[in-house]
C-alpha positions in Angstrom: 97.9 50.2 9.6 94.5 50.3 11.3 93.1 49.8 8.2 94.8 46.2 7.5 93.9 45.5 11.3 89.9 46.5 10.7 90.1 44.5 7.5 92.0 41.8 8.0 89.9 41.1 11.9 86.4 42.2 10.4 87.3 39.4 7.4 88.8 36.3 9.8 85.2 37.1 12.2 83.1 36.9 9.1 84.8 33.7 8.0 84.0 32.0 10.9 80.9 32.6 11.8 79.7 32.5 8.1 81.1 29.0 7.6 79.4 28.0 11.0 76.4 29.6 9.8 76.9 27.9 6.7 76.3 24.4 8.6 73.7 25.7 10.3 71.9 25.8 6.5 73.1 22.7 5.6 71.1 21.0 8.5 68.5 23.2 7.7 64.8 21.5 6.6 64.4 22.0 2.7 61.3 24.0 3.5 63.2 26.3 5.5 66.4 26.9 3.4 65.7 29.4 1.1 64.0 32.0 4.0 66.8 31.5 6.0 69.1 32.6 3.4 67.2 35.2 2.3 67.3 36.6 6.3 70.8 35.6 6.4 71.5 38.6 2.9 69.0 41.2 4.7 71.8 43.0 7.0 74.1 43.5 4.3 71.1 45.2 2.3 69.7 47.3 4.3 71.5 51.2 4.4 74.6 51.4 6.0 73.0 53.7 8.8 70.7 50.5 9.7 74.2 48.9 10.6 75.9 52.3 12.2 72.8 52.4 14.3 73.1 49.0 15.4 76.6 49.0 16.2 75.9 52.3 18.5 72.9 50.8 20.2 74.7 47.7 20.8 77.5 49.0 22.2 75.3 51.6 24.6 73.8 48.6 26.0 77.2 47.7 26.7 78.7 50.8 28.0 81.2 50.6 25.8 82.2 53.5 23.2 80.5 53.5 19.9 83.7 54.8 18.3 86.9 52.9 17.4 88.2 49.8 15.7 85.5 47.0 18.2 82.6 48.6 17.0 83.9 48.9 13.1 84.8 45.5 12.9 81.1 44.6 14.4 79.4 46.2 11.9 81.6 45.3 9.0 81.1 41.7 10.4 76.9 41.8 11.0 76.8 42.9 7.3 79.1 40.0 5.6 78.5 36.8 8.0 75.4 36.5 5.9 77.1 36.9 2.5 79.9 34.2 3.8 77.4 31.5 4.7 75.0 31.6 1.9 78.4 31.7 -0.2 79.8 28.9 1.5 76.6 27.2 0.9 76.1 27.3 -2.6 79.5 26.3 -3.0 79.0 23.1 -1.2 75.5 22.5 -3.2 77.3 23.4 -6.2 81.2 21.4 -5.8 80.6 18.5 -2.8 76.8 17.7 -3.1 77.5 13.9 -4.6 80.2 13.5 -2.6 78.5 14.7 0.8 75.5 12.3 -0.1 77.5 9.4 -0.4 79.9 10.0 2.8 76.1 10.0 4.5 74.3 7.2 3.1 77.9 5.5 4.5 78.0 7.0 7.6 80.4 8.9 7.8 80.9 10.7 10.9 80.1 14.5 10.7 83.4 15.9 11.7 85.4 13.7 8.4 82.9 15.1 6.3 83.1 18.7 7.9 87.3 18.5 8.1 87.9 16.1 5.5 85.3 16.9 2.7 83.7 20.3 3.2 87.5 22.1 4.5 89.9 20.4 2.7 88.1 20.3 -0.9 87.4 24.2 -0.8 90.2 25.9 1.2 90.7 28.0 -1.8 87.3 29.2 -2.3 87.4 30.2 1.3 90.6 31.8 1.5 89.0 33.7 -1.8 85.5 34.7 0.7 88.0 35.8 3.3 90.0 37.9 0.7 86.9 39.2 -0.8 85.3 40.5 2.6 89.0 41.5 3.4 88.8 44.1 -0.1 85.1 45.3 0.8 86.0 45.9 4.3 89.4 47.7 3.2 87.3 50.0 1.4 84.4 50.6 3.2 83.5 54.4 3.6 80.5 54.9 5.0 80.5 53.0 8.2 84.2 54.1 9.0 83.6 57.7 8.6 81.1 57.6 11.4 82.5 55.2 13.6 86.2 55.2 13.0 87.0 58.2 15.9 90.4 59.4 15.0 91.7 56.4 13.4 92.1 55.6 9.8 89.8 52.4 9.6 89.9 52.3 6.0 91.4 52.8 2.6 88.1 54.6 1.5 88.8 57.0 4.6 92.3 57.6 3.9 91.6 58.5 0.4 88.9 61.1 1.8 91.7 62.6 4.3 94.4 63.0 1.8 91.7 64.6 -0.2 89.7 66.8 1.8 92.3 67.4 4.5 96.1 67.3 2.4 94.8 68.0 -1.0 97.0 65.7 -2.2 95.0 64.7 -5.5 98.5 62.6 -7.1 98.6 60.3 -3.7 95.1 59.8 -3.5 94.8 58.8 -7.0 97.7 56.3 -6.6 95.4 55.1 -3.8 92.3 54.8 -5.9 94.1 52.9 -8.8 95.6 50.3 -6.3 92.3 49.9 -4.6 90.5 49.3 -7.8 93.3 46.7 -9.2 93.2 45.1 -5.4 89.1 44.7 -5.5 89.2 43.5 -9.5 91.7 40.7 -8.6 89.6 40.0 -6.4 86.3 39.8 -8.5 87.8 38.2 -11.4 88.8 35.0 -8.7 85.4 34.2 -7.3 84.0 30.7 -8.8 81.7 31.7 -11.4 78.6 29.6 -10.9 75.5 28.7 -12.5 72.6 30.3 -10.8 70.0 27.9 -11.6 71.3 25.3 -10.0 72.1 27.5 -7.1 68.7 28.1 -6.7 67.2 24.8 -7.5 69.3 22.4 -5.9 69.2 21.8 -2.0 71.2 19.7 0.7 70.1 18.6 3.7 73.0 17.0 6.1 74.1 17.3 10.0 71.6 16.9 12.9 71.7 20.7 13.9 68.4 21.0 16.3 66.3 23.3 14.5 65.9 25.8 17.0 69.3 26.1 17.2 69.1 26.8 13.5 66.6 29.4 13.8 68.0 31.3 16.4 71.8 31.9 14.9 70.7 32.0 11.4 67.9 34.8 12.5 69.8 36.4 14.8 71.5 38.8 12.7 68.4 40.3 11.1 66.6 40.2 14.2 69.7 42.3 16.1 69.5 44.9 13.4 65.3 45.1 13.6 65.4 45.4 17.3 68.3 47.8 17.4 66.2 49.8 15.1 62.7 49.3 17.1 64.2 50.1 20.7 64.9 53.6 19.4 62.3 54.1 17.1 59.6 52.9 20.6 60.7 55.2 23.3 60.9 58.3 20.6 57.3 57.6 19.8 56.6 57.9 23.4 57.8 61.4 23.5 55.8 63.2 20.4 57.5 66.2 21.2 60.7 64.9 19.7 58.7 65.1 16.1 58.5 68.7 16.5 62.5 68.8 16.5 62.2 67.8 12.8 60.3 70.4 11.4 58.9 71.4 8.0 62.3 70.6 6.6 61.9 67.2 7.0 59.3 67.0 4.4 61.6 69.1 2.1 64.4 66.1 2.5 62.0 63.7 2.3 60.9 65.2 -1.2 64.7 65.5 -2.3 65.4 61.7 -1.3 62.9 60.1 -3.6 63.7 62.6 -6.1 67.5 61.4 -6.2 65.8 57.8 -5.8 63.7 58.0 -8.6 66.4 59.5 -10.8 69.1 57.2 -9.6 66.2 54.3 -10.7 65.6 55.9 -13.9 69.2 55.9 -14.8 69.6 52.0 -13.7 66.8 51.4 -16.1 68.4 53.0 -19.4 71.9 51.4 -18.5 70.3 47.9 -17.9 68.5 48.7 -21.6 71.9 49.7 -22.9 73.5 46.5 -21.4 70.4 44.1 -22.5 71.4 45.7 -26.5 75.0 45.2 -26.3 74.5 41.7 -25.0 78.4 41.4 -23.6 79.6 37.8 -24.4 82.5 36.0 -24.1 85.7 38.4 -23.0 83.5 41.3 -23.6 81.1 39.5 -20.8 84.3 39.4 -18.6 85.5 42.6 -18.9 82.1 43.8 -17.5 82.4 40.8 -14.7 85.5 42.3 -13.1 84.5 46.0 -13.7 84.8 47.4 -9.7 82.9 50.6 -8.2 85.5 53.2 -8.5 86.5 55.3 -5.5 83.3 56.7 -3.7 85.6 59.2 -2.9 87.1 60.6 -5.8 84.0 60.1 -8.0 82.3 62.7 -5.4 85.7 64.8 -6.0 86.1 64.3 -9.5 81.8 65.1 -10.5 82.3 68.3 -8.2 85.4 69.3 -10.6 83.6 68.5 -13.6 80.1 69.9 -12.9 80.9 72.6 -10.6 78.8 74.5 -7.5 76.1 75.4 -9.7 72.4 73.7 -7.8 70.8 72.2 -10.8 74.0 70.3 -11.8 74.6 69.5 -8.3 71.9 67.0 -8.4 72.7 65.9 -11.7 76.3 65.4 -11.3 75.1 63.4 -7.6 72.6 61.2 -9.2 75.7 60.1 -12.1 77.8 59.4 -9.3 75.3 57.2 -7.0 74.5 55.4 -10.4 78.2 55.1 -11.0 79.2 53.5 -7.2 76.0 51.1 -7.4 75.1 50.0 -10.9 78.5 47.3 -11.0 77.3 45.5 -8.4 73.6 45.1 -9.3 75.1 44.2 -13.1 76.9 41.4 -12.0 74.1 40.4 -9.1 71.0 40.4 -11.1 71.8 41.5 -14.7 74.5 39.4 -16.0 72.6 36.2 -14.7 69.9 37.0 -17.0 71.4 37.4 -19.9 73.3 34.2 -19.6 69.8 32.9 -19.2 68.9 33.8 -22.3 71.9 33.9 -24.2 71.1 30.2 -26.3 68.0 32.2 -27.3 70.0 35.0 -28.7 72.3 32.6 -30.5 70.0 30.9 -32.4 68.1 34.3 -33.2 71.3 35.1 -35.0 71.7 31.7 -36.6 68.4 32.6 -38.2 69.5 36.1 -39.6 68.2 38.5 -36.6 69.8 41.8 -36.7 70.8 43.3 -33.0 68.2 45.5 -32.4 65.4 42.4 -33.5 66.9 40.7 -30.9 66.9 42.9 -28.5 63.4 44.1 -29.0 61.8 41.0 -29.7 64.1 38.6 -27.5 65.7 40.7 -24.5 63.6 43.5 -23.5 60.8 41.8 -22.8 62.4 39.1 -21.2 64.5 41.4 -19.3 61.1 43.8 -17.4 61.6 41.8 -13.7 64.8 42.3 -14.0 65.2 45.6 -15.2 62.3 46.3 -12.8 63.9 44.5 -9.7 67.6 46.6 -10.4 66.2 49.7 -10.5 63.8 49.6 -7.0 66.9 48.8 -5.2 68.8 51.5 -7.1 66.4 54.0 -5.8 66.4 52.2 -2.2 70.0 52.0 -2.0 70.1 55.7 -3.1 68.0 57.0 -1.1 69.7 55.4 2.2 73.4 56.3 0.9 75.0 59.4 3.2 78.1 59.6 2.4 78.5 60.6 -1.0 75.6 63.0 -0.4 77.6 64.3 2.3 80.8 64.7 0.3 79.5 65.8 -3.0 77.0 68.7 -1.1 77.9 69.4 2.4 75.0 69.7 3.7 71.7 68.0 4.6 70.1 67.4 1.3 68.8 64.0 2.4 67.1 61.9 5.0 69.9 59.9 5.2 72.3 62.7 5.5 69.9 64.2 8.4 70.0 60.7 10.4 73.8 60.5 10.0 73.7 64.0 12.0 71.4 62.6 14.5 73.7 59.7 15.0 76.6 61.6 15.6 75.4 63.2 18.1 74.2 60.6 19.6 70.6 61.2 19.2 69.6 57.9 18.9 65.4 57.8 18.9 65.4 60.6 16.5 67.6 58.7 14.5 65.6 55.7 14.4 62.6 57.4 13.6 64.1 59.3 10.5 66.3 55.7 9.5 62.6 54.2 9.7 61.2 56.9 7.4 63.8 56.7 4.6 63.7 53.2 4.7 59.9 53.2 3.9 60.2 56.0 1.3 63.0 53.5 -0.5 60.5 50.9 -0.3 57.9 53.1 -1.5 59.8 54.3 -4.8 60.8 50.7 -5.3 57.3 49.7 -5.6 56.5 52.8 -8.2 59.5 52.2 -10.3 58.9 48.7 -10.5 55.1 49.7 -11.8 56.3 52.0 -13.9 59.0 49.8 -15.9 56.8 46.8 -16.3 53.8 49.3 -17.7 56.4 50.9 -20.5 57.4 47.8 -21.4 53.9 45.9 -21.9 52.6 49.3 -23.9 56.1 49.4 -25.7 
């Protein structure tokens, strides 16, 4: 029940804001489109604890609690407003472009072309963005399990209870399988797009004032930077809070870009097994609509598999991180570049080019940014992740999992200060993995 609720209000929030945001682009200067949708995407991908942290400050300055379904729905909201209204926006570039140009060189007033045009000509890709945010908000884990308080806020959660709590393995599995058929419906309906054009083709309509523009389409990013900065400040003030942290910080620190930079690794040897199976056609859409499974009962199911044992501990954790992350970063940056190349690779076979020619004299070195670019936010996203490092371990073996203790209870600067910390380690191992795949692949 509370899970529809969270979903279903953290979806209809995200909607309407994102399609206002949207308009807000669409007024936008050409010059200033592209930042502002690249500000617009930074919420949803930064760590989740960024967002928890947020959501806890916000509500503090408040007075109201930081636990329950308000403070869910906000976070679930900060991260997918952005994701809404650069959606919204390509899909108008994309669909209504021609037919938005002519309605102004007519002039047409801005509420037909809003209502009658914009609305009425892509209800159905919307009501697809609403269920879409709906499905990721249903099965959100990490933010819930912090901030849901005693209620169920989602299906991710409830999984985790009957678990954990019932060990009831034949419900919870029943609860996986209907999730992952629920978010691969999903997947399989968005508009497929082309991404050039996306990226190419601008549209500049409605007399937004531009400081207006600025300060909704910034004000997302800005809320999570400041959130993060008016804890990280006043902790710096007090050095003696460092202390707190002691030599095992640097032992967690050590153990996070560890999992990063195997995490990163792994990405990097499935993109090369990807780039030399080349998936076209239905094969290409079997791999579109492939879902992360359960975070849940992948943690579960590696811990039954590998056992308690330390060394595959960390094994069995960095298959399982690669597992939850590498689908989405194969249909966000991967599967757009093959496409890109794919008329290459056809007429490489019309010419007598065996597989592995292609991929070795075609692909791979077409494929290093990438390749590079999947596997830096691999390790960053890694690095930030909590939850699953939580369940597969149960204890501190990560920054992450050290902040998400801080945040619980409610010690906010330290928090900040170690969020801070991972976050620049995540940059850092993006910045060596990156290196390291484009220097391989020249000497290779």
């Amino acid at each position: 029940m509370w899970s529809s609720i969270q979903s279903a209000t953290s979806a209809s929030i995200s909607l309407v804001i994102g399609f206002f945001l949207a308009l807000l682009l669409l007024s936008s200067g050409r010059r200033w489109t592209k930042w502002l949708m690249l500000a617009l995407l930074l919420p949803g991908f930064f760590p989740p604890l960024m967002i928890v942290l947020t959501g806890m400050q916000v509500t503090d300055w408040l007075g109201l609690s930081s636990l329950g379904l308000g403070v869910v729905v906000f976070c679930h909201a900060l991260m997918n407003v952005g994701l809404v209204a650069v959606g919204v926006y390509q899909l108008v570039v994309m669909r209504l472009k021609g037919m938005i140009e002519l309605a102004t060189v007519e002039s047409a007033p801005y509420k037909m072309i809003v209502g009658s045009i914009i609305l009425r000509r892509l209800w159905r890709e919307l009501a697809i963005l609403f269920f879409l945010v709906f499905s990721m908000c249903f099965t959100s884990f990490s933010i819930p399990l912090i901030l849901g308080g005693d209620q169920t806020m989602s299906f991710e959660v409830l999984v985790y209870q009957k678990v954990r709590v019932y060990n009831d393995w034949n419900q919870a599995l029943f609860y996986v399988f209907f999730e992952m058929f629920f978010v691969s419906c999903f997947i399989w309906l968005l508009p497929k797009q082309d991404d050039e054009s996306v990226v190419t083709e601008l549209l500049q309509f409605g007399r937004w004032p531009m400081p207006m523009v600025f300060a909704f389409c910034l004000a997302p990013l800005l809320l999570v930077l400041f959130s993060e900065l008016a804890g990280v400040l006043p902790a710096l003030t007090q050095l003696h809070l460092l202390s707190e942290l002691g030599g095992h910080f640097w032992v967690l620190s050590f153990q996070s870009l560890y999992l990063g930079f195997a995490a990163s690794f792994v990405s990097v040897l499935l993109c090369w097994c990807m780039g030399y199976l080349s998936p076209w056609g239905k094969l290409r859409k079997v791999f579109q609509g492939l879902s992360a499974p359960s975070a849940v009962v992948v943690g579960f199911g590696l811990m039954l598999l590998f056992g308690d044992q330390p060394y595959l501990q960390l094994v069995s954790l960095v298959l399982g991180l690669s597992i939850l992350f590498f689908p989405y970063l194969y249909r966000w940056q991967l599967d757009p570049a093959l496409q890109r190349l794919q008329s290459q690779v056809e007429m490489a076979k019309v010419m007598g080019a065996g597989r592995s020619q292609i991929f070795w004299d075609i692909l791979r070195p077409q494929l290093v940014s990438p390749v590079g670019f999947i596997a830096g936010v691999m390790g960053f996203w890694v690095i930030g992740e909590f939850a699953l490092v939580q369940l597969m371990t149960g204890k501190e073996l990560t920054l992450a999992v050290l902040a998400q203790g801080l945040l619980e209870r409610y010690r906010l600067d330290l928090g900040s200060i170690v969020i801070l910390w991972t976050i620049t380690l995540g940059f850092v191992n993006w910045l060596f993995i990156g290196g390291v795949v484009r220097v391989f692949s020249h000497r290779s």
